[in-house]
C-alpha positions as CSV (number, residue, x, y, z in Angstrom):
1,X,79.7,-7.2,-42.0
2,X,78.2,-6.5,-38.7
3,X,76.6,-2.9,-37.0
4,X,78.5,-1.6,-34.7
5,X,76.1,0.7,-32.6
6,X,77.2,3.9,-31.6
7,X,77.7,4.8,-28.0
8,X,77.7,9.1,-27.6
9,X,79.3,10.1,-23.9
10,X,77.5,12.5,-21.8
11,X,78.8,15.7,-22.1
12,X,79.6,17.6,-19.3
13,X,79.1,21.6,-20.4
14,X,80.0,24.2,-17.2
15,X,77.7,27.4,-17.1
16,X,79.8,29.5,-14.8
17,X,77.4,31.9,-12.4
18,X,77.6,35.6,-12.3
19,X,80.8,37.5,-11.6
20,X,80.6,38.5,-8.1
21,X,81.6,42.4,-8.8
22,X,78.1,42.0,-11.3
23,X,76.4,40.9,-8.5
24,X,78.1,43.7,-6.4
25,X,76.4,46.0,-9.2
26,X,73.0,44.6,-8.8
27,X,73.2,46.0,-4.9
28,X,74.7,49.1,-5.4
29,X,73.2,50.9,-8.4
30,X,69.6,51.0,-7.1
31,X,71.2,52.0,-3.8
32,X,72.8,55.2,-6.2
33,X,69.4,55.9,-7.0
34,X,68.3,56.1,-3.8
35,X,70.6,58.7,-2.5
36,X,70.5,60.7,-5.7
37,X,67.0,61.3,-5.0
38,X,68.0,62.4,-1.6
39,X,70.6,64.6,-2.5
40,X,68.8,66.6,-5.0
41,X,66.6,69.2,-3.7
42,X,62.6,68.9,-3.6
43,X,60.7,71.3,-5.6
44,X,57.5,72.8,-3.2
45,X,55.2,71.4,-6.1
46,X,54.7,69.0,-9.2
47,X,54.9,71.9,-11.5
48,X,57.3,73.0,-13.9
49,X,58.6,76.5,-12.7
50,X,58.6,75.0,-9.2
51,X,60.9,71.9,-10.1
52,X,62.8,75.2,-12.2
53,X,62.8,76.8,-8.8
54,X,64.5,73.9,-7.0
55,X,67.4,73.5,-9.5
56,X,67.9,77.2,-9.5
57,X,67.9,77.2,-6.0
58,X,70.8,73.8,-5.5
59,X,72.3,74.0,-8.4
60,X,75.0,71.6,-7.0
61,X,73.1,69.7,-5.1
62,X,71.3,68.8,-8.8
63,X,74.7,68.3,-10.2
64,X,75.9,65.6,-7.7
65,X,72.5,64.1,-7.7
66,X,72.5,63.2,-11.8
67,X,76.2,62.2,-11.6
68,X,75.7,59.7,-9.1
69,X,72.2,58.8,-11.1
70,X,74.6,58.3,-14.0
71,X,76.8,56.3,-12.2
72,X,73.6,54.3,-11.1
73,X,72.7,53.3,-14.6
74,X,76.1,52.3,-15.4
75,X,75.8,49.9,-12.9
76,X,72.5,48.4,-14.1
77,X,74.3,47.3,-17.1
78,X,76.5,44.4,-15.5
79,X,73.9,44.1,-12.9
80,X,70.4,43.8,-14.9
81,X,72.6,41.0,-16.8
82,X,73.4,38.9,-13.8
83,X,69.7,38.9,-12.5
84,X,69.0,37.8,-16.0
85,X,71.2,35.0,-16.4
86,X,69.9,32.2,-13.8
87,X,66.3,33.4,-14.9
88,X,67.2,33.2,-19.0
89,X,68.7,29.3,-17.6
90,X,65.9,28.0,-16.1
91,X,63.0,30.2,-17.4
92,X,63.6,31.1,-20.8
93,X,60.7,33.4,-21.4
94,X,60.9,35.4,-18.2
95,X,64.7,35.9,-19.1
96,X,64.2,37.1,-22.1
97,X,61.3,39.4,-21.6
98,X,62.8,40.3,-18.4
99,X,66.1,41.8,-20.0
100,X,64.4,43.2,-22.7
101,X,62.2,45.6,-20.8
102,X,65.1,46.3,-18.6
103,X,67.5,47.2,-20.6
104,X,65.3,49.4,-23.3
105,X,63.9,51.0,-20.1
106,X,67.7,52.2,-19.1
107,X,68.3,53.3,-22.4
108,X,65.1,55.0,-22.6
109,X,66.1,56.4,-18.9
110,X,69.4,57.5,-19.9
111,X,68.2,59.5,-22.9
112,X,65.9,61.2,-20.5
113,X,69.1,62.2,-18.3
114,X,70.4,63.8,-21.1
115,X,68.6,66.7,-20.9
116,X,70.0,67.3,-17.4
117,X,72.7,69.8,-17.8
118,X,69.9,71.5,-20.1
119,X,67.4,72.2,-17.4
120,X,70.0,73.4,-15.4
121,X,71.2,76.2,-17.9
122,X,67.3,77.3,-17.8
123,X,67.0,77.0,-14.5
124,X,69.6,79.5,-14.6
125,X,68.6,81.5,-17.1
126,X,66.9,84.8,-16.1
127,X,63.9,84.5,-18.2
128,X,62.6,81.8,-15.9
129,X,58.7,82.3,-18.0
130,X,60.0,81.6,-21.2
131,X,62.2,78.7,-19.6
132,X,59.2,77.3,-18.2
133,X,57.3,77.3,-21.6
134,X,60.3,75.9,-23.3
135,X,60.6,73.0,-20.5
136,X,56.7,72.1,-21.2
137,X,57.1,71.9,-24.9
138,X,60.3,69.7,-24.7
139,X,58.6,67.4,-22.1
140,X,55.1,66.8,-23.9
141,X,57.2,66.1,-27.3
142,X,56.6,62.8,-29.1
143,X,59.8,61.6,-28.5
144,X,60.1,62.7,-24.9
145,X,56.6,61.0,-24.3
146,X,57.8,57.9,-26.1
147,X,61.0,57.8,-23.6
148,X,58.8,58.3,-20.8
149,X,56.9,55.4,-22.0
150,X,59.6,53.1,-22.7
151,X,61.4,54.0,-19.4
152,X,58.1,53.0,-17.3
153,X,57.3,50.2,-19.1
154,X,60.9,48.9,-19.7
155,X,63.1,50.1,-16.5
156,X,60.3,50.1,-13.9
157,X,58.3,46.4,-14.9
158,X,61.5,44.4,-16.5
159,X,63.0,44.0,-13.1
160,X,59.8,42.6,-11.6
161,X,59.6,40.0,-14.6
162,X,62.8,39.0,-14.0
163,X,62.3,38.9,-9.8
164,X,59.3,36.7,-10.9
165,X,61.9,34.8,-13.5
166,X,64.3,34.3,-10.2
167,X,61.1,33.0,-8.1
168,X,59.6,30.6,-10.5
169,X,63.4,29.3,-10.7
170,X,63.9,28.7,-7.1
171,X,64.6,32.3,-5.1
172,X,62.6,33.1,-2.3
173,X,59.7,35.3,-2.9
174,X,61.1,38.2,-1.1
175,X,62.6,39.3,-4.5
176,X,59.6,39.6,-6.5
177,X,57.1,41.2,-4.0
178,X,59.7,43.8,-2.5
179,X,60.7,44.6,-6.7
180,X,56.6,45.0,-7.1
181,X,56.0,46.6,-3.4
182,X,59.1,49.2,-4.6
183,X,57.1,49.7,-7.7
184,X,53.8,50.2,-6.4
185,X,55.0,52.9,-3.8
186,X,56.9,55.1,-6.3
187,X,53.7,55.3,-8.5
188,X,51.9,56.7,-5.4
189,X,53.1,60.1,-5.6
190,X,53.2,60.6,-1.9
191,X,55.8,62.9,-1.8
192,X,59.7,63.0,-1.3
193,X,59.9,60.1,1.3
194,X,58.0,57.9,-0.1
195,X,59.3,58.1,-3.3
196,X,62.7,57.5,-1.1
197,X,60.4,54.2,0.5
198,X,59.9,52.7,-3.0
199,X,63.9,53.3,-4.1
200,X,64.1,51.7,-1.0
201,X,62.4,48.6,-1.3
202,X,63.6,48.6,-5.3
203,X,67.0,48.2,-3.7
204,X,65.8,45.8,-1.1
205,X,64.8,43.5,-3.5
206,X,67.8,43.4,-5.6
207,X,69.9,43.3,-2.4
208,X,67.9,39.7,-1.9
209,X,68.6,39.0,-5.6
210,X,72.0,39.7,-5.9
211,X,72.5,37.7,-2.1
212,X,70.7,34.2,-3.8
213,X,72.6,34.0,-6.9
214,X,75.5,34.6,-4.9
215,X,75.1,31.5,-3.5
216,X,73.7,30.0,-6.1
217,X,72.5,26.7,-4.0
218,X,68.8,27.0,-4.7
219,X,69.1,27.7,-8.2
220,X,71.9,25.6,-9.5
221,X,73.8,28.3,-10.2
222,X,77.3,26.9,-11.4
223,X,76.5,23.4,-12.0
224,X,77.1,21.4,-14.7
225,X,74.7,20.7,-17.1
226,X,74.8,17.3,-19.2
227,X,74.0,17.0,-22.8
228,X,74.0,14.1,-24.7
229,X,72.3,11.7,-22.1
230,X,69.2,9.9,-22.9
């Protein structure tokens, strides 16, 4: 009786690329934020009864501003995952960490959003001292600091890991330092435009993101992959 050695076939496994209205996602939502910020009205000063003040003051303005913010982070969903899914391919780690932050960071973000349509009813309200007291003690809360925390370290870095992810797999570098450069001007507290500047270049960067998986070339985006050879 003789051994018959067994000969496995190469198989042939298709990883699709991101849907293109995902990628359409990636552009637009931190565009959204962008011209929310722009549409809602500046308070004169980083204080509370003055950011009070500037609600009071537009209250519409403020309401168009956080619906298209919401609209924004809606977005992010569909589009945070199709950044993700080239980088979780080729660099595992990245992807993962990557998506992690980014995603706990828009939840984190969103739960800060709910308080919206309470600011606005104190903002409102005619006992704007007692608002303004009420507005500081909700804000240095526990769980308010720990949103705030999450939503820096989550919604702000997790995109940079995963521009780096996109780099290290093949993008140009365009994505990661206009991602950091969008990061590092938003922290500079520089006033209304250049807080605009760093949404900017945040949306510049995922503009360039969204464009190279698009075409997928330098990344291998939607080819096959071949398991089973030796």
């Amino acid at each position: 009786m003789s051994d018959q050695a067994t000969i496995l076939e190469p198989t042939v496994v298709h990883r699709p690329p991101p849907s293109r209205p995902a990628l359409l996602a990636l552009a637009l939502a931190p565009t959204l934020v962008l011209v929310a910020s722009l549409v809602q009205a500046s308070p004169t000063a980083h204080d509370t009864a003055s950011e009070l003040a500037s609600i009071a003051a537009a209250p519409v303005r403020y309401q168009v501003s956080a619906a298209i913010g919401f609209c924004a982070t809606l977005l992010f969903v569909p589009g945070l995952l199709a950044l993700a899914a080239p980088v979780r391919r080729a660099r595992p780690v990245l992807g993962a960490v990557g998506l992690g932050l980014s995603l706990t960071g828009l939840l984190a973000l969103v739960s800060l959003m709910g308080s919206g349509p309470v600011s606005l009813a104190m903002a409102q309200a005619p006992e704007r001292a007692a608002m303004v007291r009420v507005t500081d003690a909700y804000e240095s809360a526990p769980l308010t600091v720990a949103w705030m925390l999450l939503m820096l370290v989550g919604f702000v870095l997790g995109p940079v890991v995963l521009g780096v992810g996109l780099w290290r797999a093949g993008a140009t570098w365009a994505v990661p330092v206009l991602l950091f450069a969008g990061v590092v001007v938003q922290m500079l507290d520089g006033g209304r435009w250049a807080l605009a500047l760093g949404y900017a270049l945040t949306a510049g960067g995922m503009a360039v993101a969204a464009w190279v998986v698009w075409r997928g070339t330098a990344l291998g985006v939607g080819t096959p992959d071949v398991v089973g050879t030796p």
